[in-house]
C-alpha positions in Angstrom: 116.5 -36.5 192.0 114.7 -37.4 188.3 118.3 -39.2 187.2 118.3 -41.1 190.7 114.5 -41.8 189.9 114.9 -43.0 186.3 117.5 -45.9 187.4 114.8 -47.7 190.0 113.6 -50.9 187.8 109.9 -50.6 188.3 109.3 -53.8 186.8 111.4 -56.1 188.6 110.1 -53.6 191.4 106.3 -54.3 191.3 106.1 -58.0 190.9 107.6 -58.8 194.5 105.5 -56.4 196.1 101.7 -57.6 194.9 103.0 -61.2 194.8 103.6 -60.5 198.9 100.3 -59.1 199.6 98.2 -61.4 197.7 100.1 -63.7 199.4 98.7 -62.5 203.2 95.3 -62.2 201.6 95.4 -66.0 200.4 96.8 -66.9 204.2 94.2 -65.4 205.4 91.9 -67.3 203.3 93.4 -70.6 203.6 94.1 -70.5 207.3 91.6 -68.9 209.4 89.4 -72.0 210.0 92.6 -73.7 211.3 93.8 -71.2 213.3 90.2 -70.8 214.8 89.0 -74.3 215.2 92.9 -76.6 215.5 94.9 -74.0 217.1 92.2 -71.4 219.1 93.8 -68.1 218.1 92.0 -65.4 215.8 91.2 -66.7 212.3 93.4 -63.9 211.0 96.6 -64.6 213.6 98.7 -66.6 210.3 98.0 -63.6 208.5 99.1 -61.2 210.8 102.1 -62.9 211.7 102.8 -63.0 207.8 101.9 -59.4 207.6 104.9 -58.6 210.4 107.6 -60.2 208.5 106.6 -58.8 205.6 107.3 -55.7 207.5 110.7 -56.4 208.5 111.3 -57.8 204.9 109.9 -54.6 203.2 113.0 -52.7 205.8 115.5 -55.5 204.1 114.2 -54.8 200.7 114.6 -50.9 200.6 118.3 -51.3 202.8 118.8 -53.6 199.5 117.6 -51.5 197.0 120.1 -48.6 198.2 123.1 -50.6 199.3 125.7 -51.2 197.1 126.1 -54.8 195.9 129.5 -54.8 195.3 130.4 -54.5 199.3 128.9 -58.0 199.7 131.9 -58.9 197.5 134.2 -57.7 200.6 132.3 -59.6 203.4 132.3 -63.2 201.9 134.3 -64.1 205.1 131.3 -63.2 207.8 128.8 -64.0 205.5 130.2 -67.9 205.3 131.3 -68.0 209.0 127.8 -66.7 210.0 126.3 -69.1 207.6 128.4 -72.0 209.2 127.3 -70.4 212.6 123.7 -70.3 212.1 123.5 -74.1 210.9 125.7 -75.1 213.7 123.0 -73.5 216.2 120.4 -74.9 214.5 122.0 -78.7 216.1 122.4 -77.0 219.4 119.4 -75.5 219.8 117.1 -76.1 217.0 112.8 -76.8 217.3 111.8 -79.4 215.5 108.7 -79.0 213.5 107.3 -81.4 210.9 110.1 -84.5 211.6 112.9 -81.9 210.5 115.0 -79.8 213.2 115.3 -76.9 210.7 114.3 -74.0 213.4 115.2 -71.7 215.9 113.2 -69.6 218.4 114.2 -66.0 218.8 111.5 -64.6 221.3 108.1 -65.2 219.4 109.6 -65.3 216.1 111.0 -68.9 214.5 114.0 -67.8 212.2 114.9 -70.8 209.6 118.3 -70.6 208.8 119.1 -72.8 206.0 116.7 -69.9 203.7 119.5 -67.6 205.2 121.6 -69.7 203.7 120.4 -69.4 200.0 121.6 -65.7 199.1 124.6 -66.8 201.6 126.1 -69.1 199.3 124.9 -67.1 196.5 126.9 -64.1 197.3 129.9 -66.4 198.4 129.9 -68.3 195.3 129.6 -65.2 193.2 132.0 -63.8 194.9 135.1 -66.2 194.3 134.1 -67.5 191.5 134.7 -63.7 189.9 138.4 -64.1 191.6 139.1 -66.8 189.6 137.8 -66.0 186.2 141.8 -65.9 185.2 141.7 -69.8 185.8 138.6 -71.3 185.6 139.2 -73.8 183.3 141.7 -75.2 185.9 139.5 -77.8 188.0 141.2 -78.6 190.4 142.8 -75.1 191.3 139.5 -72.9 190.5 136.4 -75.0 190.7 136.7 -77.6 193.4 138.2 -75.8 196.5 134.9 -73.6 196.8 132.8 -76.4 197.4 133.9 -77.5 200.0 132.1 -75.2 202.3 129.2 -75.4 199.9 129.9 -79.4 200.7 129.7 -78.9 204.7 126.3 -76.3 204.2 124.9 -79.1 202.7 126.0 -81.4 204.7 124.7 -79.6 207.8 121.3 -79.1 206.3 120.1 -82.6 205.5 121.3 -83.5 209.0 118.2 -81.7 209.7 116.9 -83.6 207.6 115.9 -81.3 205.1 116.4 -82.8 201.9 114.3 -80.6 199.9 116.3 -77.4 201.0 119.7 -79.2 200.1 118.4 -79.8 196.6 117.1 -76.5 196.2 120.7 -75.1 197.3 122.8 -77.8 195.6 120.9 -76.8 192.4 121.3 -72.9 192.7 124.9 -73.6 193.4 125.0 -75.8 190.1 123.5 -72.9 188.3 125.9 -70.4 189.6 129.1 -71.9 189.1 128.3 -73.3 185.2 127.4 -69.4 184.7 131.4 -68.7 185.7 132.1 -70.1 182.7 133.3 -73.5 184.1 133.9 -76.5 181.5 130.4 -78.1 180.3 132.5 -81.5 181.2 133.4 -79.8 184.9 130.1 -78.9 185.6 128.6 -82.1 184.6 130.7 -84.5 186.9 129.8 -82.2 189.7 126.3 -82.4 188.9 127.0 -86.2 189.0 128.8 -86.6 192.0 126.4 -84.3 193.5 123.4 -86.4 192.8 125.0 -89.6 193.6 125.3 -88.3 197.3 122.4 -87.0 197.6 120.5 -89.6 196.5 122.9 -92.1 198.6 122.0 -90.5 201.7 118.8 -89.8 200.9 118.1 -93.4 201.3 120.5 -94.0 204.8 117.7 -91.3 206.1 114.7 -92.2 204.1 111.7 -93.3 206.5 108.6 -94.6 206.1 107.2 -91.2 205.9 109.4 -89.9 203.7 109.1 -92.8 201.3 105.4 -92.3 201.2 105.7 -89.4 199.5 107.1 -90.7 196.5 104.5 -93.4 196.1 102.2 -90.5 197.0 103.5 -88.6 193.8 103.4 -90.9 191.2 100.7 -93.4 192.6 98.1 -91.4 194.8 95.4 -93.6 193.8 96.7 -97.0 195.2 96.7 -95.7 198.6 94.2 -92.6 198.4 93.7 -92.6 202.5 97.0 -92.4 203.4 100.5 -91.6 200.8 98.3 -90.5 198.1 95.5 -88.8 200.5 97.6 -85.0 200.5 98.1 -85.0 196.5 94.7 -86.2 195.3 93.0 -83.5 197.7 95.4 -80.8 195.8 94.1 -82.2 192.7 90.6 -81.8 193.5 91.3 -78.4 194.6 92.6 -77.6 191.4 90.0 -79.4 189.5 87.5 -77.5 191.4 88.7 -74.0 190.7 88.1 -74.2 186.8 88.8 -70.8 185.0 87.6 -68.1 187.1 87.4 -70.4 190.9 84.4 -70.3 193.5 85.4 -67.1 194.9 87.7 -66.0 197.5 87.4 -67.6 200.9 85.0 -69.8 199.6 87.0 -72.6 198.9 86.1 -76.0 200.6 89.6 -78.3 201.0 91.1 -75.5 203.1 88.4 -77.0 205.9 90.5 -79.5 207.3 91.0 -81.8 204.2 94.2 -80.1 202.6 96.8 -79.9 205.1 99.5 -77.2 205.4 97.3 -75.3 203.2 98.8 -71.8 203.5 101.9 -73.0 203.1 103.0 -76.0 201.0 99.9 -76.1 199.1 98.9 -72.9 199.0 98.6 -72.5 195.3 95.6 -75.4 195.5 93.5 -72.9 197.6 94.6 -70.0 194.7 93.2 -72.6 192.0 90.3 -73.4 193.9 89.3 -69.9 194.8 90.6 -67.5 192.1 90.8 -70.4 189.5 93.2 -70.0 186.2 92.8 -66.4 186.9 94.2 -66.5 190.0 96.9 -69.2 188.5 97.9 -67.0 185.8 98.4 -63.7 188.2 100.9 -66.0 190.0 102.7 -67.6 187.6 103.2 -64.3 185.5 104.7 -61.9 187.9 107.2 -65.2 189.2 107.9 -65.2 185.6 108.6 -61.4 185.5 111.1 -61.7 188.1 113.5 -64.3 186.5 113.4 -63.1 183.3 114.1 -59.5 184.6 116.4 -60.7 186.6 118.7 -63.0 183.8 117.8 -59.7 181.7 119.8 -57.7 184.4 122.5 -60.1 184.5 123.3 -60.2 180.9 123.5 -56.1 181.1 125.5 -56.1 183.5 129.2 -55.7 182.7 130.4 -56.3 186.4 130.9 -60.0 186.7 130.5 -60.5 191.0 127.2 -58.9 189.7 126.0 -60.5 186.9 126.4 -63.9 188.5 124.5 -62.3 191.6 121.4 -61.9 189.8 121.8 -65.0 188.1 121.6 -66.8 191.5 118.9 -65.0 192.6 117.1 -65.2 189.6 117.4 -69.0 189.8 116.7 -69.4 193.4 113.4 -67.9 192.8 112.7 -69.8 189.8 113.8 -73.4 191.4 111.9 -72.9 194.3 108.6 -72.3 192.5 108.9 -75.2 190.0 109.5 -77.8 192.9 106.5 -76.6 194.8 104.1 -76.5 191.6 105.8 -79.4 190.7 104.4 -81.1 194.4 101.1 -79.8 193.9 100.7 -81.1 190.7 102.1 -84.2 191.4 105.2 -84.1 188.9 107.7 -84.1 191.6 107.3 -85.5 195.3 106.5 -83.4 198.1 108.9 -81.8 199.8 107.8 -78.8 201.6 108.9 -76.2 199.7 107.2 -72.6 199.7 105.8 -70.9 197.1 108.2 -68.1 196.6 106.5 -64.7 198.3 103.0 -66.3 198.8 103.2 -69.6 201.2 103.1 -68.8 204.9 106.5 -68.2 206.1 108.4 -65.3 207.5 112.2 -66.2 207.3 111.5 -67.1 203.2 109.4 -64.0 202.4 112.5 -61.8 204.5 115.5 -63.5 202.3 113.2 -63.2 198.8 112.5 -59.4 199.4 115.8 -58.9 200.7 117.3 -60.7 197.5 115.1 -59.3 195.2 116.6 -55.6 196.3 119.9 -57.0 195.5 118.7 -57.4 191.9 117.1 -53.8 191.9 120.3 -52.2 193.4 122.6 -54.5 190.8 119.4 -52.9 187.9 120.0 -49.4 189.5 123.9 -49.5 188.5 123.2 -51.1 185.0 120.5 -48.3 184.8 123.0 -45.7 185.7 125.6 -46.6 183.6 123.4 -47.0 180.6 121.2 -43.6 181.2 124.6 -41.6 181.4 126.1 -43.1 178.0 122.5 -41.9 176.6 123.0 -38.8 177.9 126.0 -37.8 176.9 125.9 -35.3 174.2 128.7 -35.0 171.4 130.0 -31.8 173.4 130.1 -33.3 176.7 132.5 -36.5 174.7 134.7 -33.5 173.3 135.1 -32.1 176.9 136.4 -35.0 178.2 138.9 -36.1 175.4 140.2 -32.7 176.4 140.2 -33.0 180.1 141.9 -36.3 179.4 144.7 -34.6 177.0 145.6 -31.8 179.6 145.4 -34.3 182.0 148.0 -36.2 180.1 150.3 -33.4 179.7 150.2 -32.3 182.9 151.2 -35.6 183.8 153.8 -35.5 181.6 155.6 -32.1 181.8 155.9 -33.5 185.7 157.9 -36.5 185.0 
């Protein structure tokens, strides 16, 4: 029980978990004037709902943590055909909620699909991309025929239109496959190619609304009442906060001026009320988590795993630099979570549940390497004679 103990990975454990629950008790804080005075429900109903997936995502986090990674390896199949599933009835039968049909209702709970999609195409690039190590200088044999279904998950999610999401993917796929050990040249005309379609439909889709949030980015003060009204009440929200903030639940933008405040913006209301203190606690234990998590990979001597963690690793880090990017106004807004924190119940499921793919790929790297410590001089002699008797038993029987 102390060896099974000793391979848990405490650090990369830890992080997820307070990150989570400060995240319900910032919900709480930056919703329940909305939820009492837009919607009519109890000023803590976001926060409880929150609190409920978390639930369900702690149960996919500890299944994680104990389940060995390498099965994943063997289920590529279901895991892209329920992928391609999943998107599919997300045209049929999807809700549409802020101009992008990216939901489904299952009872009282709305399940977003293209997050499910994430550690899908993670695990399914992982997975074949460690088939082809033998030939993965070959383009056209090793690299290209994968994306084609990463091509058609794309495809299918900014049909939503969810733009943001694609990018997210399209760059955690990027990440993954130049980690195979692909050609720098390779890798770069897909990054090109990949961008060139993006951006072309981008613009087939782009509305009105949508195009106001670049102006809103780059120019919030030319139109402060309208493009620019969103990002200039983030700013004053951060502004406000200074180093140590005006205390929790005692910010003032949260009162109907910053929208989608415990969501999209939910690290404004952390600035505001907690300040740089609050920033700091946020940004540190996201920063824990990639860096264990590329630390893992590098350990790692089991290739389907190593790239595993390095897609997790860099869906967590993506994500949270395109939503501080929109709050700070460095990249447009695109309504994209804060990883564990923002209100959102499919998201916080597939983090917790990805980050206990990292633990249980950190338990086996922890287990390998607290054996080799272990093992004395007499226990190395033991086996080279187990393995000699073994040999000529082997060979008197031939």
């Amino acid at each position: 029980m102390k060896r099974k103990t000793k391979t848990f990975d405490f650090l990369l454990m830890l992080p997820p978990l307070l990150l989570s629950g400060f995240g319900i008790v910032m919900i709480y804080s930056a919703s329940m004037v909305t939820s009492v005075l837009v919607k009519g429900e109890p000023a803590y109903s976001m926060a409880l709902k929150q609190g409920m997936w978390l639930v369900i995502g702690l149960v996919g986090f500890l299944f994680a943590c104990f389940f060995n990674y390498k099965v994943y390896q063997k289920l590529t199949k279901w895991i892209v055909l329920g992928m391609l599933l999943a998107l599919v009835a997300v045209e049929l039968f999807g809700v549409t909620i802020n101009y992008s049909k990216s939901w489904i209702h299952l009872g009282p709970l709305s399940v977003q699909p293209s997050e499910l999609v994430k550690i899908g195409l993670i695990i399914y690039l992982a997975a074949i991309y460690t088939k082809k190590q033998a030939y993965i200088g070959d383009f056209f044999k090793a690299v290209l025929p994968p994306l084609a279904i990463t091509s058609l998950l794309l495809a299918l999610i900014i049909k939503q239109p969810d733009v943001g999401t694609a990018a997210i993917i399209f760059s955690i796929a990027c990440t993954v496959i130049f980690s195979s050990g692909i050609k720098f040249r390779h890798l770069s005309l897909l990054i090109f190619i990949g961008i060139t379609i993006l951006v072309a439909i981008g613009f087939q889709m782009v509305t009105d609304e949508k195009a106001s949030r670049f102006t809103g980015a780059y120019q919030p003060f030319e139109d402060p009442e309208d493009s620019g009204y969103q990002l200039i009440q983030s700013y004053i929200a951060i502004g406000t906060g200074g180093i140590s903030g005006v205390g929790i639940g005692q910010g003032i933008q949260k009162l109907g001026y910053l929208t989608q405040a415990e969501s999209d913006f939910i690290m404004a209301v952390v600035s505001e009320e907690l300040g740089l203190f609050g920033v700091l606690f946020v940004l540190v234990n996201l920063s824990i988590i990639v860096l264990r998590g590329l630390f893992i990979a590098k350990k790692c001597e089991n290739a389907f795993g190593s790239l595993l963690a390095i897609g997790i690793s860099a869906m967590i880090g993506i994500q949270a630099i395109i939503n501080l990017g929109a709050i700070s106004g460095l990249l447009p807004i695109t309504g994209v979570p804060l990883p564990f924190v923002s209100y959102g119940g499919t998201s916080l499921v597939v983090l917790l549940f990805s980050v206990g793919i990292l633990n249980n790929i950190a338990r086996h790297v922890n287990y390998q390497r607290f054996n080799e410590n272990s093992t004395t001089p007499e226990d190395l002699e033991l086996n080279k004679q187990v393995s000699s008797n073994r040999f000529r038993q082997t060979y008197s029987s031939r």
